[in-house]
N, C-alpha and C positions, 0 to 999 in steps of 0.2 A: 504494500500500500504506500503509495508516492505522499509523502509531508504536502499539506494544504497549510497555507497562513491566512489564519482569521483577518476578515475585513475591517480596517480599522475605523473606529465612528467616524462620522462627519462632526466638525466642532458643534454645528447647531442638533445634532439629536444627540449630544451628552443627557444622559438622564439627570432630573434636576437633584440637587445633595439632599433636600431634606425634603423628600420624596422615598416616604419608607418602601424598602424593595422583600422582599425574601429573605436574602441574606444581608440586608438593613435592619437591627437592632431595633426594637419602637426607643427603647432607656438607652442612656448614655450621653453624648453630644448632641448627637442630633435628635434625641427626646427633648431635651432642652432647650435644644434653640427652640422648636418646633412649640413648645411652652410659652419660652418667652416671646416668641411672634406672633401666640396668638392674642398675648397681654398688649402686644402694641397693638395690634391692632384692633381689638375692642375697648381701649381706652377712646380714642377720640369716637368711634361709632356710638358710645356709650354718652356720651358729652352731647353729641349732635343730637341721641334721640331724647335724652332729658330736656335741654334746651329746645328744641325745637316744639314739644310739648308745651313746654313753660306759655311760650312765647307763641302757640298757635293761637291763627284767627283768620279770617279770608273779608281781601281789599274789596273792592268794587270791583274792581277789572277782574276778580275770580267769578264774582256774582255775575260777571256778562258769559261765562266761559259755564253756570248755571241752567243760567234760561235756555241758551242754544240747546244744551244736550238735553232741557226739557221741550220744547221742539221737536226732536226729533224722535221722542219716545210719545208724544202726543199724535205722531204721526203728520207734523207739513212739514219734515225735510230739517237741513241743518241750516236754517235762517234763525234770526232773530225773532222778526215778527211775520206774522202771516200775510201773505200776497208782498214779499218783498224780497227777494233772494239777494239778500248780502250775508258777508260773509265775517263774520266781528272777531270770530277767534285764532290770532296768528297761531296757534299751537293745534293743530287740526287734529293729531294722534291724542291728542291729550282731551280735547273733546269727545271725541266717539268711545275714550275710554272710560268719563264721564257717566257719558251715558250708559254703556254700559251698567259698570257700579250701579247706577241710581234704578239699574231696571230688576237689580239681584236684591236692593239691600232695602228695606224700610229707611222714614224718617226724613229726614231735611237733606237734600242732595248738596247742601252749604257743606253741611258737617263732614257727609261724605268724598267732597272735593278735600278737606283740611286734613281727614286722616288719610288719605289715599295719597297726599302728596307729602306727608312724613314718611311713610312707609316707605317709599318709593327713594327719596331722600338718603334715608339710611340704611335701604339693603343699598343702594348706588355706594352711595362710601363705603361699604365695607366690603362689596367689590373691587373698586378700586384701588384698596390696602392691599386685598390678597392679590394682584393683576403688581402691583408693583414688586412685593414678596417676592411674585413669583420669577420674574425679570430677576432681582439680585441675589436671587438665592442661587443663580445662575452662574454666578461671578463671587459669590465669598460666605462667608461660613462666620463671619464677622458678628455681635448682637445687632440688631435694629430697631430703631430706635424712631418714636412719628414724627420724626420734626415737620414735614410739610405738613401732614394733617394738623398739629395743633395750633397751624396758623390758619387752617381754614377753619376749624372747628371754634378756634378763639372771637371771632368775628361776630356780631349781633346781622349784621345783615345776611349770613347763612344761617343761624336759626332763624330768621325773622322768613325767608323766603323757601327753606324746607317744609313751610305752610303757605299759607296765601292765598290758595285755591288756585295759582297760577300752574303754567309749568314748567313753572321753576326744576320742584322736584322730579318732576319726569323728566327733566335736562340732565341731571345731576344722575337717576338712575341711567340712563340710557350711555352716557359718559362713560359712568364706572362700569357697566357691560362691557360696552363695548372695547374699554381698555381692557378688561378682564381676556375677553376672546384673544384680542391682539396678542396681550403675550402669552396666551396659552396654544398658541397654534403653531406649528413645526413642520417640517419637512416630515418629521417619524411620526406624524398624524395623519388620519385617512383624509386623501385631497378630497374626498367627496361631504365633510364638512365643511369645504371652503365659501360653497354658494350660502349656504346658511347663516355664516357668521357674514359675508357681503349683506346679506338679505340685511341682518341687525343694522349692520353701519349706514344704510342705504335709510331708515328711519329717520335719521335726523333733520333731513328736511321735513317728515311730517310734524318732529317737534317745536322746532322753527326753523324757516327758511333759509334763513343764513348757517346753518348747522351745516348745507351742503358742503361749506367746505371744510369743516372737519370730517363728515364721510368720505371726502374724496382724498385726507391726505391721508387716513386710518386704510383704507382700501390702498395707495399705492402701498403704504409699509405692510400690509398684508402680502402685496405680492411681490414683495421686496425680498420679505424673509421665507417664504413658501415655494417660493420658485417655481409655480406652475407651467403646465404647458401652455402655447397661445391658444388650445380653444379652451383649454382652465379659465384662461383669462375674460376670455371673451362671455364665459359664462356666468363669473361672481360680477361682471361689470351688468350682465342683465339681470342677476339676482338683485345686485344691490340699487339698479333704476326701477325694476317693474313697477315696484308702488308708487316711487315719485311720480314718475313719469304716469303713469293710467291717474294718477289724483290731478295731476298739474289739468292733464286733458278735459277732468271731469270738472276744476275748478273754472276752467277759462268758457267751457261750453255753459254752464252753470250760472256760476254770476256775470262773467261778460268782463271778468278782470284778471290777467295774470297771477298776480298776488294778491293776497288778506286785504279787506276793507282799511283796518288801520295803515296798510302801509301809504295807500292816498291818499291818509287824511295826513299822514305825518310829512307826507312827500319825504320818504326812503331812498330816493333817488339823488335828493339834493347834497352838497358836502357842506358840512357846517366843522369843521375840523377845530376851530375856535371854539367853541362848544363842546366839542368831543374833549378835549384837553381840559375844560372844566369842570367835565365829569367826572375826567380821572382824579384830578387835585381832590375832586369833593369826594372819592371812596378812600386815599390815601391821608389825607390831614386828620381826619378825627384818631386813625386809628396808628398814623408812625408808620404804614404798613412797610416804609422802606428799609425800616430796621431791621426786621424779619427776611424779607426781601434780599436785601443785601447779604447776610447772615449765611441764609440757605443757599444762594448763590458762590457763594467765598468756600462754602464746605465742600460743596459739589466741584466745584475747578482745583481745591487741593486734595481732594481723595482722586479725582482725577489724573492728577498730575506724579501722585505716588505711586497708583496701577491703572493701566487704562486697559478698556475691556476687553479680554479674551475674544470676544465674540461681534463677530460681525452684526450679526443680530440684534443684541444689546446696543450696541451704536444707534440701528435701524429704530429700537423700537425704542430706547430713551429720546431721541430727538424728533418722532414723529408730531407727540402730542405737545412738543414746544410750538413746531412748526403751524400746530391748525391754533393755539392758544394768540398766538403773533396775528395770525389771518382772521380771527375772531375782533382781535383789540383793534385792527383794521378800521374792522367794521364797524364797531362801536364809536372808533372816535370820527370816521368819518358821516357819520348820519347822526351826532352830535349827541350821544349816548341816550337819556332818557331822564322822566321828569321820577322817578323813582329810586331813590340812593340807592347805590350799590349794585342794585339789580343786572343790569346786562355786562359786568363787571365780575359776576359769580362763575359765569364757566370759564371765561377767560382765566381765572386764577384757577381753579380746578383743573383745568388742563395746562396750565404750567408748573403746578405743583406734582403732576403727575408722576413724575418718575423721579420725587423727591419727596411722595409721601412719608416712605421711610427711609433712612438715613442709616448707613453702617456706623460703626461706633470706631475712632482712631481719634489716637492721641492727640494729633494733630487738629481734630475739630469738634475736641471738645466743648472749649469754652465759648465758639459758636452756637455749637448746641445748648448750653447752657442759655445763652443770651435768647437765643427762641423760645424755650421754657419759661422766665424772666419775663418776654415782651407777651408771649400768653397769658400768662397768667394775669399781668398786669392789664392786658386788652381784656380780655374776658369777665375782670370782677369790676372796670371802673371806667374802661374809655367807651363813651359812648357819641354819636352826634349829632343831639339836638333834634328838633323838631324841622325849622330849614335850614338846610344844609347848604346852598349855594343862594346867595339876590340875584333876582331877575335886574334887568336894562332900567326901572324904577324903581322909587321906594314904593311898597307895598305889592310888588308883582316877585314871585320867585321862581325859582327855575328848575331847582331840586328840590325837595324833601322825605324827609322819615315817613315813608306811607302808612305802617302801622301803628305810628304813633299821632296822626292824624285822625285814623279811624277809632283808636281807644279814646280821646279826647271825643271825638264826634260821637260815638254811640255811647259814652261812660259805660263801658265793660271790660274789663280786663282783659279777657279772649272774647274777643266778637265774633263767634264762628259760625254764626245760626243768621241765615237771611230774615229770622224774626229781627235780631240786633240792627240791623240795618234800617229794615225798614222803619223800628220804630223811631227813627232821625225822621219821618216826615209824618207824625201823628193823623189819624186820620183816616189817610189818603188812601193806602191800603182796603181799608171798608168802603169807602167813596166810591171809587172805581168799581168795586165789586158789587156795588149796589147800582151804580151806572149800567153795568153788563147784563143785570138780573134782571133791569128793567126796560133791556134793548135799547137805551136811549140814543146810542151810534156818536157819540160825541167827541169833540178833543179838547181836553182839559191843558193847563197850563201852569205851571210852575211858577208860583212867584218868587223863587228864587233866580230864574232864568229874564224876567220880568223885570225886575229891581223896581217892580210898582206892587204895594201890600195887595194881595189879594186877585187884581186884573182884573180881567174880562169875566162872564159866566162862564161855562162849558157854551163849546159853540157847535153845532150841530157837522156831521162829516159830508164831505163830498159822497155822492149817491156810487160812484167807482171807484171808492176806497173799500177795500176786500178785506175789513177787519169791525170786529162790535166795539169799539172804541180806541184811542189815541189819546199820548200821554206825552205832552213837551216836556223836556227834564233833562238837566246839567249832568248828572250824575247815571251815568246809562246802566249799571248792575245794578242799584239800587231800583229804579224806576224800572227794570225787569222783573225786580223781583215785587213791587205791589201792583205790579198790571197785569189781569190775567193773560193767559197763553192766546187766546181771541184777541187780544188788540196790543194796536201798533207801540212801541216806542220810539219816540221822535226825537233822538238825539240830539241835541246841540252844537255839540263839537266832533259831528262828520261821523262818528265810529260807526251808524250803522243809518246815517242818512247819506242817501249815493248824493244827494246836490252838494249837500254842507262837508265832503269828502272831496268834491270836485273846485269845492271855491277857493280864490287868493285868499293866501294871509289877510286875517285880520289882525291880527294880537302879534306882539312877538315878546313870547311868555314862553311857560316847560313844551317840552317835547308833547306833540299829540293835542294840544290846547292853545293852536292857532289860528281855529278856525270855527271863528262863532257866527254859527247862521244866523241872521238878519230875519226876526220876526216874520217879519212881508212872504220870506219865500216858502214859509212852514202851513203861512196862512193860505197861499196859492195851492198849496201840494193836499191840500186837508180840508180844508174850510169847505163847506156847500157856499158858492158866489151870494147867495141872498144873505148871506149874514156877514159877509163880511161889514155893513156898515154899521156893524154891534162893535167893533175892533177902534178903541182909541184911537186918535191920529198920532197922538205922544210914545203910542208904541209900534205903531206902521201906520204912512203914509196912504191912502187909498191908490195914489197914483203908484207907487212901488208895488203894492200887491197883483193890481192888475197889471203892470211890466212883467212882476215875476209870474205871471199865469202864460202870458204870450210869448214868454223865452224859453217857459216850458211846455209850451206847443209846437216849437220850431228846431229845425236842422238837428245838430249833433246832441245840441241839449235832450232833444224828443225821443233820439234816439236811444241815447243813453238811459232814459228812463223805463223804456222797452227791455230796456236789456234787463231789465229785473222786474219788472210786473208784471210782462207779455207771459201767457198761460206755454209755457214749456213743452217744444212739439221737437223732432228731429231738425225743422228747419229754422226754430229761434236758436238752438241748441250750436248747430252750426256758424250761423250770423256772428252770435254770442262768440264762439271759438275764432275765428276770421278777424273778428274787428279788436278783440279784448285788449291789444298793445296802444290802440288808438284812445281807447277809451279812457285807456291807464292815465293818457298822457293830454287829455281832457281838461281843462280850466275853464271857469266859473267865476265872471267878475260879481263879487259881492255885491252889488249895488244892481238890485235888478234893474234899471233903467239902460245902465251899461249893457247888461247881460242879453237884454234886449234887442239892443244896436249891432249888439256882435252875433246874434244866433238868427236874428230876425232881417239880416241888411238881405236878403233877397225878396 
């Protein structure tokens, strides 16, 4: 019998050290590491779901991401309000999963948004812990220790948004998956999980849009380190688009818009970089976060510098989720971040802390690590910031602020998790409405906070082709979803789910997303029955404005655009809708119906 020599491994399918095998021990070293890494990493997952509990409660903008997925379990689709297909929720996956939940579970679908997105929250981090684990257990046998986590975990705006009823927390789960996958997958793993974990990273655009390109930079390092064949490739590249791509289809044939309503009311497209940069200062000053920052930084390039990684791979998949974290911060600061602290500022730190969740333990960066312990601790028991965190362009207009601590102050309840807490901010009105409905009256009521006149008009009776049992003006659009029944309209304010007041200029230049205050006249045109308009103060619309904005919204692009969403849904509006959706996108609305008139009506 002729001597055969065993195949020597490939570097990337070394089996991982503290991956008990047969003739792997469970006691001794690598019992103990295996011990103490699972101490590190249940400490900060531990921290996250206390705190996050503390501190749960859900903003207004979870209450709109509410009503949709009750819509859609009422059965007229994933709109807002009935006879108007718009689209309010940037977080699409995170609404149908909503729904979902609220169709399995009794009780307040508020509540069930708030615990559904701790959950999700904190199995996400402590995916993430183990996905990093697993990465350097690869490379050293060293203790580890959370430094990156305790600088995400120290932070009051990740508990504050691991609830919220946004989704946030399904950002955060879907992250620490998908890291998780990335580093769990190898050449010495069957290639036929490769479409499946594409499939996962290919989600992120249902979580939000711009998430595309953290799936696309998770996907190349997937086939970075997997080395598939090209139709391997060609296949996890259609695993990971089918869903976007068939939703993108269904979105634009649907509502007649490429992206989520909010992103045209925010204008997503424009660069406000000035802005974007003041959102960073406003998540960095309260909290020092440079210290930490720095800290973790400095550890990382001198444990670097004393071994650098055996593995090509480790290269591949530490510097991935830097790369999508940089393409994130991008984004953020070019569309001039958000009127909510810290918020669109959470994954970008979660994916740069990623492959410095945990930290090997060397002499040399120690007292780094220490100084991150220190700046935790210290953040966590005492720095906090404030109610507004950034002034807007005048006094009394702002630009940032503490969203939950707006809403404890507005509803006086500690956790406001319950759309009862909410709604009781506008005493009443809830029974109102609902006594309006009972009694068919077909009306549209009016908010005198949106008014700035006590009280206003009556209820004014609805246009005879308005496809709803009543209509409700109101500033605050979750709120005002949540006391108006699923039968009638909400008539937004500030554009989130009125197609006009989405399409108009700047009026305001105040926070993100609250630029664009519809002008009375054109709510009264879109709603009102004509014979009542002359019930309608002059001090709060002009008669001659109303009847402008009635004839710009019977003309050209304007008419059109309104079609696009209230036309009864056939194969051939469906098409139109998909055809025109980029034009639509890019659609303008002079505020002042008299203008809007001139410009839609010059033929």
């Amino acid at each position: 019998m002729t001597g055969t020599t065993a195949p020597a491994l490939a570097p990337d399918a070394l089996p991982d050290p503290a991956t008990p095998t047969e003739s792997t021990p469970a006691r001794g070293p690598a019992g103990r590491r295996r011990i103490l890494d699972r101490v590190a990493i249940a400490v900060p997952v531990l921290v996250l779901a206390v705190m996050g509990w503390h501190r749960r409660w859900i903003t207004d903008d979870g209450l709109i991401y509410v009503r949709a997925a009750r819509q859609i379990l009422a059965g007229n689709g994933p709109v807002y309000s009935p006879g108007e297909r718009v689209e309010t929720s940037t977080g699409t996956l995170w609404q149908w999963l909503l729904a979902l939940l609220d169709a399995l579970t009794p009780g307040d679908p508020a509540r069930t948004a708030v615990y559904a997105g701790l959950v999700v929250s904190v199995a996400g981090l402590w995916l993430a812990l183990a996905g990093t684990r697993r990465l350097l257990r690869a490379e050293t046998d060293r203790v580890l220790v959370p430094a990156g986590a305790l600088v995400l975990v120290a932070l009051p705006p990740v508990w504050d948004f691991a609830t919220s009823g946004l989704e946030t927390g399904l950002l955060v789960g879907w992250i620490g998956l998908s890291w998780w996958l990335l580093v769990g997958d190898s050449p010495a793993r069957s290639i036929r999980r490769l479409p499946c974990v594409a499939g996962v990273f290919g989600l992120g655009f249902l979580i939000r849009p711009e998430l595309a390109a953290t799936s696309i930079v998770f996907l190349i390092a997937l086939v970075l380190v997997s080395r598939p064949s090209r139709r391997a490739v060609v296949g996890m590249c259609a695993a990971a688009g089918a869903l976007p791509l068939g939703y993108q289809v269904f979105r634009m044939g649907y509502y007649g818009l490429p992206y989520p309503m909010p992103a045209v009311t925010k204008s997503a497209t424009r660069q406000l970089w000035g802005r974007g940069w003041d959102y960073l200062l406003d998540f960095d000053r309260p909290y020092h976060l440079w210290m930490p920052a720095l800290s973790i930084l400095a550890a990382v390039v001198l444990l670097l510098l004393r071994r650098r990684p055996r593995r090509r791979r480790t290269v591949i998949l530490g510097t991935a989720p830097v790369v999508a974290a940089l393409a994130q911060a991008l984004y953020v600061l070019r569309v001039g971040g958000d009127f909510m602290h810290g918020r669109m500022w959470l994954p970008v730190l979660l994916l740069i802390l990623l492959p410095a969740l945990l930290v090997p333990i060397d002499r040399r960066v120690v007292a780094l690590l220490v100084l991150v312990s220190v700046w935790a601790v210290w953040c966590g028991v005492s720095l906090r910031s404030g109610l507004t965190t950034t002034d807007g362009p005048r006094p009394g207009v702002y630009q940032t602020w503490n969203e939950r601590m707006v809403y404890v102050n507005w509803t006086k309840t500690t956790n406001p998790t319950t759309s009862y807490a909410h709604s009781e901010t506008l005493p009443g009105l809830h029974a109102e409405l609902f006594r309006l409905d009972a009694q068919g009256r077909r009306v549209l009521v009016l908010d005198g906070n949106y008014l700035t006149i006590p009280g206003g008009p009556p209820p004014l009776p609805l246009r005879s082709d308005v496809r709803a049992a009543e209509a409700l003006v109101m500033g605050r659009l979750g709120v005002g979803g949540a006391v108006t029944p699923l039968r009638g309209i909400v008539v937004d304010v500030w554009g989130l789910a009125n197609t006009v007041g989405a399409h108009i200029e700047r009026t305001e230049h105040v926070a993100a997303g609250h630029e664009k205050l519809l002008p009375l006249a054109w709510n009264i045109a879109l709603y009102v029955d004509p014979a009542a308009w002359s019930l309608v103060p002059p001090n709060m619309a002009a008669q001659e404005d109303i009847h402008a904005a009635r004839a710009a919204l019977d003309c050209g692009d304007l008419k059109e655009l309104l079609h696009s969403t209230t036309d009864t849904m056939t194969p051939g509006r469906f098409l139109r809708n998909l055809t025109g959706s980029f034009d639509r996108a890019a659609l303008t609305i002079p505020p002042d119906p008299r203008a809007a008139e001139r410009k839609f009506c010059r033929h």
